[in-house]
C-alpha positions, 0 to 999 in steps of 0.5 A: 500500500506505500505506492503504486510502484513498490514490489516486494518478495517475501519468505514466509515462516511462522504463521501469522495473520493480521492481527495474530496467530493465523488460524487454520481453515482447510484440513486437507492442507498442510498447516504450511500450504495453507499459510502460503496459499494465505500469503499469495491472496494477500499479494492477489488482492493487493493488486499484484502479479504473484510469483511463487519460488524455491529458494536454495537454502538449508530451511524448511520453510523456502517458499517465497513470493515476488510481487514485480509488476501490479495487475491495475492501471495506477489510476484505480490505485484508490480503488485497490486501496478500498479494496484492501482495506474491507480484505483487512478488516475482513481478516480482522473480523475473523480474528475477534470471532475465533477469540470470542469462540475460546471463551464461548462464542460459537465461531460458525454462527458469528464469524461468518456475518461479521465477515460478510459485514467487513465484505460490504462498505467499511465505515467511514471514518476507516476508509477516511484514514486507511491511509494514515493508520492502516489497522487500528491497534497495529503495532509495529516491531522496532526499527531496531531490533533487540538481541535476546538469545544470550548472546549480548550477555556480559562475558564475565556473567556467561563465564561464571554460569558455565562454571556454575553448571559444570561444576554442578555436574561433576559434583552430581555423583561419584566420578565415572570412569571412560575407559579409552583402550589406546595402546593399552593404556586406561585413561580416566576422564569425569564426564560428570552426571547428568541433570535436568534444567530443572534440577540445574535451574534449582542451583542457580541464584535468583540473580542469575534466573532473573537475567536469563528469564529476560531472554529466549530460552533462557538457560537452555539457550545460554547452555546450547550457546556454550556447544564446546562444554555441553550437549542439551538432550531431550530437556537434560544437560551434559558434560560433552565429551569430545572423544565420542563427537564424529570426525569431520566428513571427508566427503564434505564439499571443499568449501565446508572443509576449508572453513572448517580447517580455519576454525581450527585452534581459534579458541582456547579448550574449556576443559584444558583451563577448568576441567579437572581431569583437563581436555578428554583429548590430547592437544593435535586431536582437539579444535581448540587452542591447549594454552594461548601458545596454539592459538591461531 
């Protein structure tokens, strides 16, 4: 609706309408199909030629749409517009009824005639100002969007969590032996118990939870960041050990390889600084750094 010139492409992914959760309307669909066949109406009543794509990306959700070139002259601009503005509410109309629906309203009976009545005129005073507020009570994200996936976190205060836990799971129970029959040799390294996030939140500082709560995933989130030290699995922590972790593929294509020789040796090995039985594995087998000395 900006102008009549805009175009645009989008890639559509978690399952919103207007005004909230989309909600399904077609069993014989996919959840994703119907989504998309969603988004392609809003791009055909907008008044475009809708194009459908697949990209060639490591997602699930690759679908996207292109809107270059508008089936209208510019001279029925308002005309669409109006159009677009009854579709909305219709779309909005909806929403209410479903809401009304969880606590009683029969959906049937009342989204049907609201949907009709949002189908005829609008009232005046939104067609007045669809152009100025285009959905009363939208409110759009931030134009800069803050970071909450512990990742800005303060390092000293990630540090001391990973700490915190790691300690946690050692302490959990007597030290269990991982035999590695190299060479005749029986070599014994504390992998530690594993725990809940549950049980590991219960150790934690109200302090700490505090932060984390303030994040997405919060403590789960901040321990899957850490992918050197833990393996979350099925809601439960633990104490990686790198010796079980599979080599790195020789039938990977020779980009991959290469950024992942690059990698190599550009952080210092957690477990070579706090693990008391040290790193697992021994220096020339570890991608991270034994001391700053290896460092790349």
């Amino acid at each position: 609706r900006s102008s009549y010139s805009c175009c645009y492409f989008v890639l559509p992914c978690c399952f919103f309408d207007f005004h909230g959760k989309y909600s399904r309307r077609q069993s014989k669909k996919t959840q994703y199909r119907e989504y998309l066949d969603f988004v392609a109406q809003v791009g055909f009543v907008c008044g475009f030629h809708v194009e459908e794509d697949c990209l060639r990306i490591p997602s699930t959700k690759r679908v996207s749409f292109i809107g270059k070139s508008r089936t209208y002259p510019a001279a029925e601009h308002a005309l669409i517009d109006k159009q677009i503005t009854q579709f909305i509410n219709s779309r909005r109309s909806c929403a209410v009824a479903t809401c009304d629906r969880r606590v009683g309203f029969n959906h049937k009976n009342h989204c049907g005639g609201l949907c009709k009545e949002a189908d005829s005129e609008p009232p005046e005073d939104e067609t007045e100002t669809a152009g100025t507020s285009w959905m009363p009570g939208f409110q759009p994200r931030e134009k800069v969007e803050q970071i909450r996936n512990c990742a800005s976190l303060p390092r000293d205060f990630v540090d001391e969590v990973v700490l915190n836990v790691a300690n946690l799971l050692l302490n959990a129970a007597p030290q269990k032996s991982c035999s590695d029959k190299q060479g005749g040799n029986m070599n014994t390294w504390n992998q530690g118990e594993s725990l809940s996030l549950r049980e590991v939140a219960e150790h934690l500082n109200k302090e700490t939870l505090k932060k984390l709560k303030s994040e997405y995933g919060g403590l789960q989130t901040l321990l899957k960041n850490n992918h050197q030290v833990f393996e979350v699995l099925n809601g439960r922590v633990h104490i990686r050990d790198w010796r079980k972790e599979k080599p790195p593929s020789k039938t990977k294509p020779e980009v991959k390889r290469r950024l992942s020789a690059e990698a190599f040796k550009t952080r210092l090995c957690w477990f070579f600084i706090h693990h008391p039985d040290g790193c697992s594995l021994p220096s020339e087998a570890c991608p991270y750094a034994h001391g700053t000395e290896e460092l790349r």
